[in-house]
C-alpha angles and dihedrals in degrees: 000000000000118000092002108123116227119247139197094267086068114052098027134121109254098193107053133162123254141171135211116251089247088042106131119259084242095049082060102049092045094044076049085055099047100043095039098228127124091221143046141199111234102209130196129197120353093344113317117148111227105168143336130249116206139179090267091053080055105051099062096082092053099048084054100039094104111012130079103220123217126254087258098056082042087059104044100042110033088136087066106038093054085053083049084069101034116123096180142050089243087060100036099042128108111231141236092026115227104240133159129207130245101260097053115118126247087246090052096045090044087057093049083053093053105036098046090039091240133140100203143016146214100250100215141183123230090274088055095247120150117259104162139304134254135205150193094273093046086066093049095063101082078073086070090062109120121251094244084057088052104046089042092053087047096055100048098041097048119012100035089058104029092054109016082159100044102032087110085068093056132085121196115196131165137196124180090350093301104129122217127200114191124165139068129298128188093227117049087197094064090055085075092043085055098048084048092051101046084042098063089049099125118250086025116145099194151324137245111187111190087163107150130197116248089232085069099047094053086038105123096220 
């Protein structure tokens, strides 16, 4: 639909692997194995999410399987070394988790991501009950979008609105996914509004604004 932002809900994963909060640590790194991802939800009752468990909730136990650490390395890493000990999801699992709701935006799930350090999240509903999980790569599909998407959108959504008289004067192309905007505009100003605009299409690579003022174009010299 034009102008209306993607969200979560439309490019996540529905069947996602999850594990109960007394599941075993090997259950879990076997369920990791089989479904190729580096986290998983712990869920209890019908479908809560109550915490995540990750590869580097895992690797502790492995770092301090043979060796005795010194009172320093205790100290400092008591969250760890607990982990290092742990025998179930409950014990081993990060919490809260970090999760993030259906109708969030891309640009407000990316920021999570980047901001928590995390490459994917529980996708939840507003009882906290599991709905799917989306990932890096999952934010990174509207860049499949076609050209053609991307220049009609563009048209519609800017153009078409900045300029409803002079649109006639304006070309869109687009060409993986760089956007170009040649032609004359009455306002300068709403050129950069223009650039701003296409550039906030969503799945958008770049932009390339050659909008001119008419003055210049009628300009004798």
């Amino acid at each position: 639909m034009h102008g209306k932002p993607h969200t979560v809900s439309d490019v996540m994963t529905h069947t996602v692997a999850a594990v109960g909060r007394d599941a075993p640590f090997k259950d879990v790194v076997t369920l990791m194995e089989e479904w190729k991802v580096s986290a998983l939800p712990v869920l209890e009752g019908e479908g809560r999410v109550i915490g995540v468990v990750s590869e580097a909730d895992l690797l502790p136990k492995e770092e301090f399987r043979d060796s005795d650490p010194d009172r320093f390395t205790q100290r400092q890493r008591l969250d760890d070394l607990a982990k290092a000990g742990a025998v179930t999801a409950k014990e081993l699992m990060s919490t809260p988790a970090v999760t993030v709701h259906p109708n969030a935006t891309l640009a407000q799930a990316a920021r999570i991501m980047a901001q928590r350090k995390v490459k994917r999240l529980p996708v939840v509903n507003a009882e906290g009950m599991l709905e799917g999980v989306v990932s890096r790569s999952d934010l990174l599909k509207v860049f499949l979008r076609d050209d053609e998407e991307l220049a009609e959108e563009v048209r519609h959504e800017v153009v078409d609105r900045l300029f409803p008289l002079s649109a006639d004067h304006m070309q869109v192309e687009v060409a993986e996914g760089v956007v170009s905007l040649t032609g004359w505009v009455d306002d300068n100003g709403l050129a950069r509004v223009a650039e701003q605009l296409a550039r906030a299409v969503e799945g958008v690579v770049d932009v390339r604004c050659c909008l001119m003022p008419m003055s210049a174009r009628n300009d004798p010299r």
